[in-house]
C-alpha positions as CSV (number, residue, x, y, z in Angstrom):
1,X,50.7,141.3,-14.9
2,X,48.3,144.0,-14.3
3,X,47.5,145.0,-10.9
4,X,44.1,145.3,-9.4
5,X,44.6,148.5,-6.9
6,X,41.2,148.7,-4.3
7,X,41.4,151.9,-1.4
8,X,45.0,152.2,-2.0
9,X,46.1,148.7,-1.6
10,X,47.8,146.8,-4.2
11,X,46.8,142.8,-4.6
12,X,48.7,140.7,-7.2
13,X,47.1,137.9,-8.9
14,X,49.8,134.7,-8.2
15,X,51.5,136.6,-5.8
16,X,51.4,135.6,-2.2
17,X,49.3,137.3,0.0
18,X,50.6,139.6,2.5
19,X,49.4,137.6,6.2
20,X,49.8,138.0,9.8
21,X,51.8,135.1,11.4
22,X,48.4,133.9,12.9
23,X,46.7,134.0,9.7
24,X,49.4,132.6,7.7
25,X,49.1,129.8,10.4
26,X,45.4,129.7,10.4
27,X,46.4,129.1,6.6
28,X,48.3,126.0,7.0
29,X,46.2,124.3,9.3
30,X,43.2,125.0,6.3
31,X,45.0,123.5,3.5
32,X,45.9,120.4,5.8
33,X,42.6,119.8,6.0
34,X,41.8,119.8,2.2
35,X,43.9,116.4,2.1
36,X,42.3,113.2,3.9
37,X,45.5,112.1,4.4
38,X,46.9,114.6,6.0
39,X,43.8,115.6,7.8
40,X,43.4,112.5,9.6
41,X,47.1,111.9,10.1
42,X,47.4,115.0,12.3
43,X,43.9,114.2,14.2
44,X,44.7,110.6,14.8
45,X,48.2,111.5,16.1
46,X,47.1,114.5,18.6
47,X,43.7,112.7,19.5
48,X,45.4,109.4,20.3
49,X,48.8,109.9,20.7
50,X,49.2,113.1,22.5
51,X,46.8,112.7,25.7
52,X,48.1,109.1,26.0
53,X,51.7,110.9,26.3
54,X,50.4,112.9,29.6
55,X,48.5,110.4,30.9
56,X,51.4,107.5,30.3
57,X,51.9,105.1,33.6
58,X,55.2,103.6,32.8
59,X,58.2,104.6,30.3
60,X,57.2,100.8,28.6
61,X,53.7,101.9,28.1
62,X,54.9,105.3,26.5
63,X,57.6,103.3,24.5
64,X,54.8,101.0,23.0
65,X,52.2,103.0,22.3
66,X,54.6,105.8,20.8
67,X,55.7,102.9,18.5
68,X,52.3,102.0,18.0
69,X,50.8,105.3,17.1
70,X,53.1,106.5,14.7
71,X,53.4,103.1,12.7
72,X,49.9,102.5,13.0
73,X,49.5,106.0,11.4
74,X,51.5,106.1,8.5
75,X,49.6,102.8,7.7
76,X,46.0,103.9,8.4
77,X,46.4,107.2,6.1
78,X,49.8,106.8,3.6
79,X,49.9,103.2,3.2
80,X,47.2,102.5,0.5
81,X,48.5,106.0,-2.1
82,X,51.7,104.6,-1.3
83,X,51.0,101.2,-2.2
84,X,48.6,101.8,-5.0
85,X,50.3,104.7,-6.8
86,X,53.9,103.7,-6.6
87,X,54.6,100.3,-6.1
88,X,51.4,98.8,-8.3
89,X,50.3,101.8,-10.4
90,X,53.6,102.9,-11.5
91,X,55.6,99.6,-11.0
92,X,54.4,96.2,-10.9
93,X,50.6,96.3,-12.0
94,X,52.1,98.7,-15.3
95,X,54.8,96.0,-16.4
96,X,52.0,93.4,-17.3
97,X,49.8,95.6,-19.5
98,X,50.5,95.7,-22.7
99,X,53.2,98.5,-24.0
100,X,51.1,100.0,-26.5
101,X,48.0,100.6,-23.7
102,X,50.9,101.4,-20.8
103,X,50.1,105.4,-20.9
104,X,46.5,104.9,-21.9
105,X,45.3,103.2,-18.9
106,X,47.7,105.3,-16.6
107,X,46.2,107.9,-18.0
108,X,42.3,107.3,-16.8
109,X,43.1,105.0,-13.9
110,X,42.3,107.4,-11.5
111,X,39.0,107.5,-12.3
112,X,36.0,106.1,-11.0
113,X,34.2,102.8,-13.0
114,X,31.6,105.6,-13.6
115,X,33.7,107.9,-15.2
116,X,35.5,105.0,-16.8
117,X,31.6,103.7,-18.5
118,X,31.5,107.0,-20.0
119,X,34.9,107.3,-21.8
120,X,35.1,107.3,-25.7
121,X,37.3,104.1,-25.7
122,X,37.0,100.3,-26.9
123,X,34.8,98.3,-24.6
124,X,37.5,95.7,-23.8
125,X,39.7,98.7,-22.9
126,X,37.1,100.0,-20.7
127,X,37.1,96.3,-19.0
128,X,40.6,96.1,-18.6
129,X,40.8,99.4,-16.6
130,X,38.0,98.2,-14.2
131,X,39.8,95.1,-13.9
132,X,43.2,96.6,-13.3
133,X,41.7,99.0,-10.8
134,X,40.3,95.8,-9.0
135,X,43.5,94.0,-9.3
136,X,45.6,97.0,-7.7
137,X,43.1,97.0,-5.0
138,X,43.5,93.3,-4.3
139,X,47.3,94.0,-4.4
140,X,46.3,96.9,-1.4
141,X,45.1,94.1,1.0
142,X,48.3,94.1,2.3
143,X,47.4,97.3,4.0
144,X,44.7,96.1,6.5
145,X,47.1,93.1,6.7
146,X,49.9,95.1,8.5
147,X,47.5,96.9,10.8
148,X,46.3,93.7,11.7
149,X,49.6,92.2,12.6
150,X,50.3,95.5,14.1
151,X,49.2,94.9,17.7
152,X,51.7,91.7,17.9
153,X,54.5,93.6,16.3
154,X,54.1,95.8,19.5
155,X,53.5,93.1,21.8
156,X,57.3,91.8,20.0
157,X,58.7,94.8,20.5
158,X,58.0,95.3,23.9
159,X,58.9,91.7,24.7
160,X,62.1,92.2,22.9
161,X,62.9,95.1,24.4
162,X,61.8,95.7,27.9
163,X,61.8,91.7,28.7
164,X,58.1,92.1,29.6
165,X,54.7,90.3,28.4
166,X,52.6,91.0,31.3
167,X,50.2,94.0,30.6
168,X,50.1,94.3,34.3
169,X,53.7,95.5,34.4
170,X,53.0,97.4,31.1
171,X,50.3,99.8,32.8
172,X,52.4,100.0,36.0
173,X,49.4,98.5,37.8
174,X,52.0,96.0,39.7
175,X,55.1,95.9,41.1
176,X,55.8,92.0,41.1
177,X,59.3,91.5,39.2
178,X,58.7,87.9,38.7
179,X,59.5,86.2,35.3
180,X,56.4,84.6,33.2
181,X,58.5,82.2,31.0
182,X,55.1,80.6,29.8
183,X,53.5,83.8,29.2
184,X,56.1,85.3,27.2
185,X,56.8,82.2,24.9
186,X,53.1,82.6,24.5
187,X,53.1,86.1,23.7
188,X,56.3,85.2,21.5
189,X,55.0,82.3,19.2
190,X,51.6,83.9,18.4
191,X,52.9,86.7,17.7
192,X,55.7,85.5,15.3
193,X,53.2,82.9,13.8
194,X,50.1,86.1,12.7
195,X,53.0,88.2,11.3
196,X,54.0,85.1,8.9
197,X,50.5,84.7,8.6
198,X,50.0,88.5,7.2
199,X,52.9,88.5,5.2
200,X,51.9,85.3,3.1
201,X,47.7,86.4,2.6
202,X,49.9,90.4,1.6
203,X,51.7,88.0,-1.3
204,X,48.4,86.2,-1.9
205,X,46.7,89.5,-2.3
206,X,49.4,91.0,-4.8
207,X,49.4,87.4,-7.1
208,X,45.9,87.4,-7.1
209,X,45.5,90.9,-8.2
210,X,47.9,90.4,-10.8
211,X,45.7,87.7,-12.4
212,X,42.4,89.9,-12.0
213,X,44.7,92.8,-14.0
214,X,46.1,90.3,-16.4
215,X,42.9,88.4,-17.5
216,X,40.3,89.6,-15.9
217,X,39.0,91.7,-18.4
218,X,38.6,89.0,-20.6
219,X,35.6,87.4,-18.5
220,X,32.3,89.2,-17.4
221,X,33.1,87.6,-13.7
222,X,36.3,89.4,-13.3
223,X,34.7,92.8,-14.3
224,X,32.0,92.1,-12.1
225,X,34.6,90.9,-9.3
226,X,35.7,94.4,-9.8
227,X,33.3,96.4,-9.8
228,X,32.1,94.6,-6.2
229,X,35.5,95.2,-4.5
230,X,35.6,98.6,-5.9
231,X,32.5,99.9,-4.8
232,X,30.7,97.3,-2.8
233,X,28.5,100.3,-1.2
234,X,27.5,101.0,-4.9
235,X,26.2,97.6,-5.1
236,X,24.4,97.0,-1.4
237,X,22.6,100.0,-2.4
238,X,21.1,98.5,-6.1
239,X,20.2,95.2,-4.0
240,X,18.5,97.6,-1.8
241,X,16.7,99.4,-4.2
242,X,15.8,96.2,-5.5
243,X,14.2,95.1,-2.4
244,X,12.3,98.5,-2.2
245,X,14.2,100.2,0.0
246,X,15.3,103.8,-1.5
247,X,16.7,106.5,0.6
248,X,19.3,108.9,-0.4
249,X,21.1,109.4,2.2
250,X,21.6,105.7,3.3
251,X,22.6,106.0,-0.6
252,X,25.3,109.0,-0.4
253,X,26.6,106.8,3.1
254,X,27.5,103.6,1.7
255,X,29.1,105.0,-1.4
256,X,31.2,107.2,0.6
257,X,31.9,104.6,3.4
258,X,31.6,101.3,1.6
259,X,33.9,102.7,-1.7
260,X,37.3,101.0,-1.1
261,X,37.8,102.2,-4.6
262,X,41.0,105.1,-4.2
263,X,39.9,109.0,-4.1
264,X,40.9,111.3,-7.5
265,X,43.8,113.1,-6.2
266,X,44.5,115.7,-9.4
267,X,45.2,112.2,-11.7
268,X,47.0,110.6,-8.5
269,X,45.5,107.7,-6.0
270,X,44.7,109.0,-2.8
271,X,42.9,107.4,0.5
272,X,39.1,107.1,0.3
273,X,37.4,107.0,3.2
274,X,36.3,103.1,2.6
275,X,39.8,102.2,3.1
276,X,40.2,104.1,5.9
277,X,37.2,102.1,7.3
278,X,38.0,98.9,5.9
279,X,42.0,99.2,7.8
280,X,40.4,100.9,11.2
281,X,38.1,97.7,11.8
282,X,40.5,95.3,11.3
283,X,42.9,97.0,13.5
284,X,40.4,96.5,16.0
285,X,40.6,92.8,15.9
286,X,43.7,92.4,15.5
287,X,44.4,94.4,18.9
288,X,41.8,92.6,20.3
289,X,43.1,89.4,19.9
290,X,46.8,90.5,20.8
291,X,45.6,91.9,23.9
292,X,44.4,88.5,24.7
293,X,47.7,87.1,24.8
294,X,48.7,89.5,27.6
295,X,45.7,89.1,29.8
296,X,42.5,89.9,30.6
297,X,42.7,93.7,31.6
298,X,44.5,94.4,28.3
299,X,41.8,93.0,26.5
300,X,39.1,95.1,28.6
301,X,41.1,98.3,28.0
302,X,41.2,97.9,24.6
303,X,37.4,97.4,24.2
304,X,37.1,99.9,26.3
305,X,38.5,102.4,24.3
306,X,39.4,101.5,20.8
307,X,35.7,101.0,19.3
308,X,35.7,104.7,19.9
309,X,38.8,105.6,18.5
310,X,38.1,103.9,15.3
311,X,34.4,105.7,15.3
312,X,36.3,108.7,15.6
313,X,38.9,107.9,13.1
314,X,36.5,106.7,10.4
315,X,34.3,109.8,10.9
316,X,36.7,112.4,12.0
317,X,34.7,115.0,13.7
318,X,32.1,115.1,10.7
319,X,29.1,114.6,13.8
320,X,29.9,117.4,15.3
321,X,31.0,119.4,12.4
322,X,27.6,119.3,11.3
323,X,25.9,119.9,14.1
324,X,28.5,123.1,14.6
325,X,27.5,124.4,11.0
326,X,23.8,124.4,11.5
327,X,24.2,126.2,14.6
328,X,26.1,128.6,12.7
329,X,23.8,128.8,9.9
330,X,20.8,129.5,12.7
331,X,22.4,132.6,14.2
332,X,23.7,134.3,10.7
333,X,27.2,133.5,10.6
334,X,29.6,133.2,8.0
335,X,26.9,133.7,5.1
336,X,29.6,133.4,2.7
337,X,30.6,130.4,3.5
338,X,27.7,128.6,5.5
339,X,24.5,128.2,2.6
340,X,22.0,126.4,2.6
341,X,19.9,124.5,0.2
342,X,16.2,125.2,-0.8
343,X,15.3,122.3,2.1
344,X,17.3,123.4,4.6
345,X,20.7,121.5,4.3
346,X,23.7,123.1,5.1
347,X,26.2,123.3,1.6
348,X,29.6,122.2,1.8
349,X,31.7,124.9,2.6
350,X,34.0,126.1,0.0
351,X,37.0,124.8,0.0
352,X,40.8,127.0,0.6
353,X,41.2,126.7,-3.2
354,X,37.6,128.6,-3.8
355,X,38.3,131.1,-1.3
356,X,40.3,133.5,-3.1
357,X,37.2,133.8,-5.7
358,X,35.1,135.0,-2.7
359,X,37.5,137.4,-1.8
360,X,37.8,139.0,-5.1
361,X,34.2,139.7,-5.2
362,X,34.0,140.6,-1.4
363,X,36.7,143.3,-2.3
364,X,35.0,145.0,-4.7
365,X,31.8,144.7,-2.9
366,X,33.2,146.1,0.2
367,X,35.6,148.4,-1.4
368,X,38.5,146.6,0.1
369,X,41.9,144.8,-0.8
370,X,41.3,141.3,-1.9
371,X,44.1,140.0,0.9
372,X,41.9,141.5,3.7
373,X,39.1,139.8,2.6
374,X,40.6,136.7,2.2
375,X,42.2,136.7,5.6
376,X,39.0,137.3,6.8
377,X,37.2,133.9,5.3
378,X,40.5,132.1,6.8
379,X,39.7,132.8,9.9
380,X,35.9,132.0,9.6
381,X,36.5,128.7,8.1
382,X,39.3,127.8,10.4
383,X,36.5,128.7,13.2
384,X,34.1,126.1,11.1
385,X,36.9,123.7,11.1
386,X,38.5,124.0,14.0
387,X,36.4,124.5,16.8
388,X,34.9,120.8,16.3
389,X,38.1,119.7,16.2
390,X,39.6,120.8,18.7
391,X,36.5,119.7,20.9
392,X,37.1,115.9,19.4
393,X,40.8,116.5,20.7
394,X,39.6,116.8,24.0
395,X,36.6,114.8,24.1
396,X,38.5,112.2,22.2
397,X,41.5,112.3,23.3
398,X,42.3,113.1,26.8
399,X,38.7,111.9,28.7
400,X,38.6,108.6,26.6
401,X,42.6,107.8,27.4
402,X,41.4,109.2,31.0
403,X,38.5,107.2,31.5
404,X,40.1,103.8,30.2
405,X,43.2,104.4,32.2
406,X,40.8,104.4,35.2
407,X,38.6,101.7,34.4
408,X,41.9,99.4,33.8
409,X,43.2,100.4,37.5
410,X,39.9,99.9,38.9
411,X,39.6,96.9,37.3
412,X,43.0,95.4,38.6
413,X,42.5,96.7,42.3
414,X,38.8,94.5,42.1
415,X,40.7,91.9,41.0
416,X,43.4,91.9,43.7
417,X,40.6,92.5,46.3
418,X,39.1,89.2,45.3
419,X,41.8,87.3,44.9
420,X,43.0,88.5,48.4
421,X,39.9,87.5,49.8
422,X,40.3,83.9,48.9
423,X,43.7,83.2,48.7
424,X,44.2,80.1,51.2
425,X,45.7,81.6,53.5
426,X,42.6,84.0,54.8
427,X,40.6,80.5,55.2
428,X,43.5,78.7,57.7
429,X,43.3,82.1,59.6
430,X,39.2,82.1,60.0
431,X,38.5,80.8,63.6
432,X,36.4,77.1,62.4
433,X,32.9,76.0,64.3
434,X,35.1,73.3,65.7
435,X,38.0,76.0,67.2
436,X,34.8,77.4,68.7
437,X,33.2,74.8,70.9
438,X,36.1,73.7,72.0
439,X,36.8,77.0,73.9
440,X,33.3,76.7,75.2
């Protein structure tokens, strides 16, 4: 291999380049963010998990939400990949195809029904890769499942554990040791009863997508069946159109948000932000209605707060990380990386993998090494990246958990006010019109 030597410094091609710990860091946190997965794994956790951890009232309310964030989690951004690329794509939903069309249909089912249309390949083929697809995706409903059951799986756990149902006691907003044996039986059978719930609509799911994959190809309704729970933002957009309502950007919204179809990971299933979507807003009911079992000011907290959260978990920080860019793009910074269109619309910003292209021709433009240069875009694109982020964290994380926290104890001291001021006891102790005439 040849080296390229620029004002004395020597840059290999495939070698790695020679970083400062902050840059190498800088780095790290870059190529994270080039994987949905990861991305929004690491910003659910510190957003949610992190200022909840400072701000905890009781060592049960750290225990459960510790076991709630982690879990909850791994399901909202590994559980569908893992589901759809190891334990359907490569195990149960490849058995049933036929041997002879095993390695052709592995081959292009990572692609979208788009791509698939255009492939050189038998029509029937075509049909049953669009069917499988569907029928792998039907299999994934086991994914919004478990986040649904996920709020009484905590509410179990800290039943099981700490001995306590009350949210009250959970918050630290009491200090009455008095045992609920209705409550908890409560919390106890409902909660027992939507986790074997979940579990059998999971095995419904996966039996009903092995049908779709087996025969559905063979009718126009499964293809069609398909392509609807593949992309259903695809379709509400035609009917749209159809209706005379055309816009592009509602257009590019509901096929990135409404696409529960999986994102092209290099040939490998990866999370698309309609999943994502799709298992956020069903956690959201299903906490809802667990809260319910442990009273009232459970059930305000977590409409209080967790509408936002899943806003913010859907979206990430893309609001603001527009909004950051344009600002940017106004005052002159970061040409290289901030562009914008003939109309005025900011470009996507390259991504890690493009930026040791830029740096090459920044080198030699600059009469630099290509590692300098390179460093260089790191840092401006973790600036891009980061600084909305890190503003989410805060915004996000600590004056949402904050604000809740406050509006629960508020809530419970109202509460004990009014029930204090018409207990029966304050009634036998107010002086009555006939207590006063007799002392006239």
């Amino acid at each position: 291999m040849i080296p390229k030597i620029q004002n004395n410094q020597t840059t290999f091609k495939g070698t790695t380049p020679n970083f400062n710990k902050t840059t190498k860091a800088l780095d790290k946190f870059l190529k994270s963010q080039e994987n949905l997965s990861h991305t929004r794994f690491i910003q659910g956790t510190l957003t949610n998990w992190f200022p909840k951890a400072i701000l905890s009232r009781s060592i049960i309310d750290f225990s459960e939400f510790t076991f709630l964030e982690f879990i909850e989690s791994g399901i909202f951004y590994f559980a569908a990949p893992f589901f759809g690329e190891h334990l359907f794509r490569n195990g149960l939903f490849k058995k049933i195809q036929p041997k002879k069309l095993q390695k052709t249909i592995d081959k292009h089912l990572p692609k979208s029904i788009e791509e698939i249309k255009k492939l050189n390949i038998d029509k029937n083929l075509k049909n049953r890769l669009i069917t499988t697809k569907g029928g792998i995706l039907l299999g994934c409903i086991t994914v919004p499942a478990l986040e649904y059951a996920l709020g009484f799986a905590k509410n179990l756990f800290t039943l099981k554990v700490f001995k306590v149902s009350d949210f009250n006691k959970v918050a630290n907003l009491t200090k009455d040791t008095k045992d609920d044996t209705e409550q908890k039986n409560k919390v106890e059978t409902h909660s027992k009863k939507v986790l074997l719930q979940t579990g059998l609509l999971s095995l419904a799911g996966i039996g009903a997508g092995i049908l779709l994959s087996a025969f559905g190809h063979k009718f126009k309704a499964g293809v069609k069946l398909s392509e609807i729970l593949l992309e259903p933002g695809e379709q509400i957009s035609k009917l749209l159109h159809k209706i005379g309502f055309k816009s592009e950007k509602t257009d590019n919204f509901l096929k990135e948000y409404l696409k529960l179809d999986f994102a092209n990971n290099n040939g490998k299933f990866a999370l698309s932000k309609g999943q994502l979507a799709v298992t956020c807003t069903t956690g959201l009911f299903g906490y809802s209605s667990a809260a319910k079992d442990r009273g009232k000011l459970d059930f305000y907290e977590v409409w209080t707060r967790v509408p936002l959260v899943v806003l913010y978990t859907i979206f990430g920080s893309s609001i603001l990380d527009a909004g950051f860019k344009k600002m940017l793009a106004k005052k002159g910074k970061f040409p290289e990386l901030i562009k914008q269109d003939n109309n005025g619309l900011i470009k996507a910003v390259p991504t890690r993998k493009e930026l040791p292209a830029i740096a090459e021709k920044l080198a030699k433009l600059n009469n630099t090494s290509v590692d300098i240069e390179l460093a260089k875009l790191i840092k401006q694109k973790s600036i891009i990246t980061g600084v909305p982020f890190l503003f989410s964290l805060l915004a996000m994380g600590f004056t949402l958990s904050g604000i809740s926290r406050l509006w629960t104890q508020y809530r419970y001291n109202h509460q004990a006010k009014f029930e204090q001021n018409n207990s029966p006891k304050n009634f036998i102790n107010k002086p009555t019109f006939e207590g006063f005439t007799k002392n006239i």
